[in-house]
C-alpha positions in Angstrom: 168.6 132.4 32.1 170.2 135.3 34.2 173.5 135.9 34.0 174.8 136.2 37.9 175.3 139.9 38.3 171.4 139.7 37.1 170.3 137.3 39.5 172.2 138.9 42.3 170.4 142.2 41.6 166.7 140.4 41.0 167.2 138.6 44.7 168.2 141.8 46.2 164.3 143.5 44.6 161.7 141.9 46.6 158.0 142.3 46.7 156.8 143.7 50.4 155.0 141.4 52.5 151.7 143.4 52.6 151.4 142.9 48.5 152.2 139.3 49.1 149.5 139.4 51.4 146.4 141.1 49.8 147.7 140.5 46.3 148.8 137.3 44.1 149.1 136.6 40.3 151.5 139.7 40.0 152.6 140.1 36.3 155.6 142.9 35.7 154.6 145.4 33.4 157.4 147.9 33.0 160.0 150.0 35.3 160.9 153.1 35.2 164.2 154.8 36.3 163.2 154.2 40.1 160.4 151.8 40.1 158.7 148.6 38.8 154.9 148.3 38.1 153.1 144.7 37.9 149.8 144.1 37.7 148.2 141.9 39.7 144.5 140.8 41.5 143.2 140.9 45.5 142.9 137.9 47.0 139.0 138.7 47.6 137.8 139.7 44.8 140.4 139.1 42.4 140.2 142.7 41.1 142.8 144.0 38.8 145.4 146.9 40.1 148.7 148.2 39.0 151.9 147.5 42.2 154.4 150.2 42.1 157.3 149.3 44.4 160.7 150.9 44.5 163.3 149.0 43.1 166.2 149.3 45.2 168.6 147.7 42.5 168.4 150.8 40.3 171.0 153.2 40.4 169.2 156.5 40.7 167.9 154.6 43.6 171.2 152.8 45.0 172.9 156.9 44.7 170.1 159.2 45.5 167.7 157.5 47.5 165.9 160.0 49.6 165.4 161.6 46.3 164.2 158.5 44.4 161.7 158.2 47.5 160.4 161.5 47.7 159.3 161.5 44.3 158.1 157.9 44.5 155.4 159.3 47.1 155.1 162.8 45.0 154.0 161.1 42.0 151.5 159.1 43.8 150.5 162.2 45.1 150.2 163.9 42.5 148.0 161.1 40.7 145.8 161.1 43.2 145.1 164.8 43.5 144.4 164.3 39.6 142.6 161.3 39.7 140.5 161.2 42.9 140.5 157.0 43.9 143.2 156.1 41.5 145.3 155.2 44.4 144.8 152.8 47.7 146.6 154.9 50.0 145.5 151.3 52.9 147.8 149.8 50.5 151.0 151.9 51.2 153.5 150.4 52.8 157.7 151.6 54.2 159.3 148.2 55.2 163.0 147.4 55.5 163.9 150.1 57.7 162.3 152.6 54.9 164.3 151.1 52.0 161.4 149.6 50.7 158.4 151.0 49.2 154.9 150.0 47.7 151.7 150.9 46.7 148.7 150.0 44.8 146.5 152.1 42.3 144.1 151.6 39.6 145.3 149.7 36.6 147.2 151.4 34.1 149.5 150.8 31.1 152.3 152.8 29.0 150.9 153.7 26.0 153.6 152.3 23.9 152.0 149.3 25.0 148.4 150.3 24.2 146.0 152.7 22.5 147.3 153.1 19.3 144.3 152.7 17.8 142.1 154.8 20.4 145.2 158.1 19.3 143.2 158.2 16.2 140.5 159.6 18.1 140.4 163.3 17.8 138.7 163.5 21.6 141.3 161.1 22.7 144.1 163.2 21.8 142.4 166.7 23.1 142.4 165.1 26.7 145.8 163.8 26.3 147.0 167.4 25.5 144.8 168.7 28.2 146.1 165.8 30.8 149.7 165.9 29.9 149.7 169.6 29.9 148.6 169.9 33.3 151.6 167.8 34.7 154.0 169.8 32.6 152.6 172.7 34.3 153.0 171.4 37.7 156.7 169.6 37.1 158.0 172.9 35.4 156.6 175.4 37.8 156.5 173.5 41.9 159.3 171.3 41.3 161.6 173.5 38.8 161.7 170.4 36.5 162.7 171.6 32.8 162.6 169.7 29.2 160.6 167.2 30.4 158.4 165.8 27.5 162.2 165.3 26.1 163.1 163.8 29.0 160.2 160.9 29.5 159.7 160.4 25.5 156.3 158.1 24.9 157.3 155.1 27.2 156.8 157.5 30.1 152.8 158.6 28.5 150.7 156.6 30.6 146.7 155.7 30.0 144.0 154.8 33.1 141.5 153.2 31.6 139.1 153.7 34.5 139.5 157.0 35.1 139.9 158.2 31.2 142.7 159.8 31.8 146.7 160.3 31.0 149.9 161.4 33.5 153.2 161.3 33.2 155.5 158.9 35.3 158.8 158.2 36.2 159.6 162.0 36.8 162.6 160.4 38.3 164.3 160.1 34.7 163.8 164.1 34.0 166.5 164.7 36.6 168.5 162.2 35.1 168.9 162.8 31.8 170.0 166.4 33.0 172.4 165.4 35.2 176.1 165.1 33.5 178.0 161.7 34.4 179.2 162.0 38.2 177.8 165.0 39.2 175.6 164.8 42.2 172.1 166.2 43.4 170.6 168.6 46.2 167.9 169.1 47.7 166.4 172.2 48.2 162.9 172.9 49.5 163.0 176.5 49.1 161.0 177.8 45.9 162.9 181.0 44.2 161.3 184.1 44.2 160.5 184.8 40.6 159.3 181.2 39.8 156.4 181.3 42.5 155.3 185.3 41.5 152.8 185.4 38.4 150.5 183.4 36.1 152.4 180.4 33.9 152.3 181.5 30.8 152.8 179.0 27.1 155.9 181.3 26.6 157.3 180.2 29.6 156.5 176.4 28.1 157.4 176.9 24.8 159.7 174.2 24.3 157.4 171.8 26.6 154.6 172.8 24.3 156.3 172.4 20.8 157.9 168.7 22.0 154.3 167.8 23.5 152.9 168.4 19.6 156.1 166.7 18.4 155.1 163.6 20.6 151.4 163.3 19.6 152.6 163.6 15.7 154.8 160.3 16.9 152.3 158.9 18.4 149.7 159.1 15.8 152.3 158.0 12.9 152.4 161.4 11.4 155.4 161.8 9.3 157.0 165.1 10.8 160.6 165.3 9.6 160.1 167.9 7.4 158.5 170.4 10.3 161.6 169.7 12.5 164.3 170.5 9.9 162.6 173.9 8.9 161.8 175.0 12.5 165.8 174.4 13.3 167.0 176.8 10.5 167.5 180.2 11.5 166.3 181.9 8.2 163.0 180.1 7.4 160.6 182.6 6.4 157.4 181.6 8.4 154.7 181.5 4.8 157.2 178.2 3.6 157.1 176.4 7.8 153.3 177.2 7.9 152.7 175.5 4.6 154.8 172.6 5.8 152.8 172.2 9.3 149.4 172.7 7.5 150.1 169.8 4.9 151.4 167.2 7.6 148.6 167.9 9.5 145.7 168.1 7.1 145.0 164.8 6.7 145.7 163.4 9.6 143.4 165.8 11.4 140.3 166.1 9.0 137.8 165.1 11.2 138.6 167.7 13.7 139.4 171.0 12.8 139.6 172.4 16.3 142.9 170.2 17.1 144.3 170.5 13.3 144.1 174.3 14.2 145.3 173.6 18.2 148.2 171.5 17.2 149.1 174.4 14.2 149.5 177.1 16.8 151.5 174.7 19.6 153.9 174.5 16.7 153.9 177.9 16.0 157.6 179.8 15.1 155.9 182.4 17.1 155.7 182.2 20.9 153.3 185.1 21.2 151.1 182.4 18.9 151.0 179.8 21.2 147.5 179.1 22.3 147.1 180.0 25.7 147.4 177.2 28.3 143.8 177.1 29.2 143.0 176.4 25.8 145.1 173.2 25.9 142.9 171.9 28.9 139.7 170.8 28.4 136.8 170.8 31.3 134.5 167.6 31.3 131.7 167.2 32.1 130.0 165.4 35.2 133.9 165.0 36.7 135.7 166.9 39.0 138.1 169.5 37.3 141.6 168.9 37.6 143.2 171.4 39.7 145.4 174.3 37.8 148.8 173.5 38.7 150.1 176.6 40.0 148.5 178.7 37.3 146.7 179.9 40.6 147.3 179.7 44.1 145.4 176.4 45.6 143.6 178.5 48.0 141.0 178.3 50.7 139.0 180.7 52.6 138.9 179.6 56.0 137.8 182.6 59.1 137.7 185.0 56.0 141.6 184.2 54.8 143.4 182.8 52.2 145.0 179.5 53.2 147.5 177.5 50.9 146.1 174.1 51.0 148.4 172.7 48.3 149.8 169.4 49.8 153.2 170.7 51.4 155.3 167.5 50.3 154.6 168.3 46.5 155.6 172.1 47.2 159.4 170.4 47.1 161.6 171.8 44.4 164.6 170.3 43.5 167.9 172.0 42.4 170.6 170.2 40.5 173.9 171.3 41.4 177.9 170.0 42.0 178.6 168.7 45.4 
């Protein structure tokens, strides 16, 4: 039963009226720092699609809510420049004078819910390096996000089944776990300088790629205690860490010694070891490629010049800062 403080907040989350509509049978499957997710089927063909819809009683949401909405449509941006048809943008609805927001996509699940047997297959864990890393990329670099695997942890690891592929939600929680008690947020839309010139390099995500290697060890029920407490002493000398890394990995990696070897080096002591970041992504074939988040321009040639055609909403960067 809820308590009354519960049920006040649970009437005060509502489901919009064009989901009602096209959708019934809705089952809640998580939420995240700013939104809920159910899964639910059409009313025509009773096919199977994941709701987000931004919950209004959360209190990232409740505080910063042009935020929280901004990267409620950013995600789903983002998702769908990833995964061409993974969401319904007829679906997407602003009701409630723009407090409330929903959209559909194509089912997916947190992988702490799911797919622990599938990690044990070495593909399977090469695309989610290459899927995850290409998020990172885009978080760290367009919108100035930092220790974000950290951030999200595994619940925030999220598997389409249709499309094959993983992303990272709830960026929403990055922001907040690096946000001190009290202190507010700004805005800013203005991209420094020395973030936009150059190639992304792994140095620049060497802690991104170390906790990304930490995570898939987690994930896969790896036993890595000993490889943290030697990379955090100072003096380790690098023959006794390698030794460490080679025997936790060994096993659990024997069937592929491409991502024994990939996994080694994105543990490396060594950032000049690192593998380079277009080693980490993978091309497949007979799919589109996943565009390189700001490893490159996005760039088209139209009249013989070079136009940015990188969706202008996702080009937002945001700057956390005392009020």
């Amino acid at each position: 039963m809820l308590l009354k403080a519960d049920q006040q907040a649970e009437n005060k989350f509502s489901v919009p009226p064009k989901i009602k509509f096209n959708y019934e049978n809705l089952k809640f499957v998580t939420e995240t720092s700013t939104y809920r997710v159910y899964e639910a089927e059409t009313r025509d063909f009773n096919t199977k699609h994941s709701i987000r819809i931004l919950d209004r009683t959360k209190e990232f949401v409740k505080h910063h809510f042009d935020l929280a909405a901004t990267l409620f449509v950013q995600e789903l941006l983002w998702l769908q420049s990833r995964y061409p048809g993974s969401v319904f943008t007829n679906t997407f609805e602003i009701g409630e004078n723009g407090t409330q927001i929903a959209c559909a996509t194509l089912p997916y699940l947190p992988m702490t819910s799911q797919f622990d047997e599938n990690l044990k297959d070495c593909q399977a864990m090469e695309k989610l390096i290459s899927n995850v890393i290409s998020d990172i990329a885009f978080l760290w670099k367009d919108l100035q996000l930092r220790n974000i695997v950290n951030a999200l942890g595994t619940e925030n690891f999220c598997y389409m089944k249709e499309k094959k592929g993983f992303f990272l939600g709830n960026w929403a929680q990055i922001i907040e776990s690096s946000v001190p008690e009290k202190q507010d947020l700004t805005v800013s839309t203005a991209l420094s300088g020395n973030i936009r010139s150059g190639l992304l390099t792994s140095q620049d995500l060497n802690s991104e790629i170390k906790e990304l290697a930490f995570t898939l060890l987690k994930m896969t029920g790896i036993n890595y205690a000993s490889i943290k407490k030697f990379q955090e002493m100072q003096d380790i000398e690098p023959e006794i860490y390698d030794f460490a890394v080679k025997k936790a990995l060994g096993d659990a990696f024997k069937d592929s010694q491409r991502l024994q070897s990939l996994v080694e080096r994105m543990l490396s002591l060594d950032p000049q070891k690192l593998p380079k970041l277009e080693e980490l992504r993978i091309k497949e074939e007979g799919t589109s490629i996943t565009p390189t988040p700001r490893l490159e321009e996005s760039k088209q040639s139209i009249g013989g010049q070079q136009t940015d055609t990188t969706p202008s909403l996702l080009k937002t960067s945001f700057q956390i800062g005392l009020s």
